[in-house]
N, C-alpha and C positions, 0 to 999 in steps of 0.2 A: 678527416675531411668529411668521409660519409656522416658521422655523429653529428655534427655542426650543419652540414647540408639538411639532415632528419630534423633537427632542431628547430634551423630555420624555416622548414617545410609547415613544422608542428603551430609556431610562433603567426605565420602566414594564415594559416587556417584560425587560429584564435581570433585575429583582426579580423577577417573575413566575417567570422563570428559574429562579433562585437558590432562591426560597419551594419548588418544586416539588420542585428535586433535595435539597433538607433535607427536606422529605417523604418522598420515596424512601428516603430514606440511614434515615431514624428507622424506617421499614417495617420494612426489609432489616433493621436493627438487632432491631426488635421480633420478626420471623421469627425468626432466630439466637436470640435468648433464649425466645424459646418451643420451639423444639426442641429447645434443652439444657434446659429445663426439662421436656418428654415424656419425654426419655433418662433423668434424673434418675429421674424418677417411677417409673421403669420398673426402673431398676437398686433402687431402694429399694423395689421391691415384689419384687425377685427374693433381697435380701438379709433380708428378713421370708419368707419362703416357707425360704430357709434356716436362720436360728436358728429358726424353727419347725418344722424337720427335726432340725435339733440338740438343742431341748429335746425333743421327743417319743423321739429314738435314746438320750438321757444317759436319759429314765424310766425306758424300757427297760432300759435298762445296768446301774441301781439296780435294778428288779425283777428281772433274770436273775441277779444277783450273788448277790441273798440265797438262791438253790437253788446248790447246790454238784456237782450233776451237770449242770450247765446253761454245763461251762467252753467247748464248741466253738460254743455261739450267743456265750456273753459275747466269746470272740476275735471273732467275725465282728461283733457289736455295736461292738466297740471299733474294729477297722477302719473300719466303717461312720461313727462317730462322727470320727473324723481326717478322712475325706473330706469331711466334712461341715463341719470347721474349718477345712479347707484351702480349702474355698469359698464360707465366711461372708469368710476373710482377702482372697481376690482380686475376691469382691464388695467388700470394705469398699473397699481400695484403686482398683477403678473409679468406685465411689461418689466419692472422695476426687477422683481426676483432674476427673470431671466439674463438682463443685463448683469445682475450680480454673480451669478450664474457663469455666463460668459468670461467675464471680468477672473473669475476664481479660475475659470479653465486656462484663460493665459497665462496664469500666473504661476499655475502648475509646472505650464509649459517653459519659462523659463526659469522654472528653478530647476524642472527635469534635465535642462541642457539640452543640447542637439539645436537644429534648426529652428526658427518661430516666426509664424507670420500673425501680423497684428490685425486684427480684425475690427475695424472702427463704423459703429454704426451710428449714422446721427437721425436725427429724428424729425419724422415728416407727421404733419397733422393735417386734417382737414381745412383749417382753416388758412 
């Protein structure tokens, strides 16, 4: 009886074990998806900060156009507006990575087992 009591003592402790380090792991996992979700947030308010830099430079663009002595702001406008495309494209695409990013973490997560909470972001733009 004592042996089997030891046993089951031993047996309790291994689950204890076990129950703790799948707590840990689902942590560690909820850590990781909540920082890719702060980056996220983050990249998606930097790519709203830009098409609302691009639509205010294109109004611009429209009102300098209609004066016709207004060609050396409309070049520097139109400059201005490329750069502006060119950093709405390489926000979109880290946007894009991070979501993939994300996407790879859950997937981890339920192939690791334990708990999973699903993490759905949708997508807000300026306009």
């Amino acid at each position: 009886v004592e042996r089997l009591t030891q046993e089951v003592l031993v047996l309790r402790e291994k689950v204890a074990i076990a129950e703790s380090q799948v707590q840990e792991a689902t942590g560690n996992r909820r850590q990781q998806l909540l920082l890719m979700l702060e980056g996220l947030v983050a990249e998606r308010n930097r790519l709203n900060e830009a098409l609302q830099a691009e639509r205010q430079l294109y109004s611009s663009l429209v009102k300098f156009h209609m004066h016709p002595d207004s060609a050396a702001r409309d070049h520097t406008l139109q400059v201005e507006l490329e750069g502006v495309q060119e950093l709405r494209g390489q926000l979109e695409e880290a946007l894009g990575r991070s979501l993939e990013r994300l996407s790879r973490l859950e997937t981890q997560g339920t192939l690791g087992g334990g708990e999973q909470e699903r993490v759905r972001v949708l997508p807000q733009h300026a306009f």
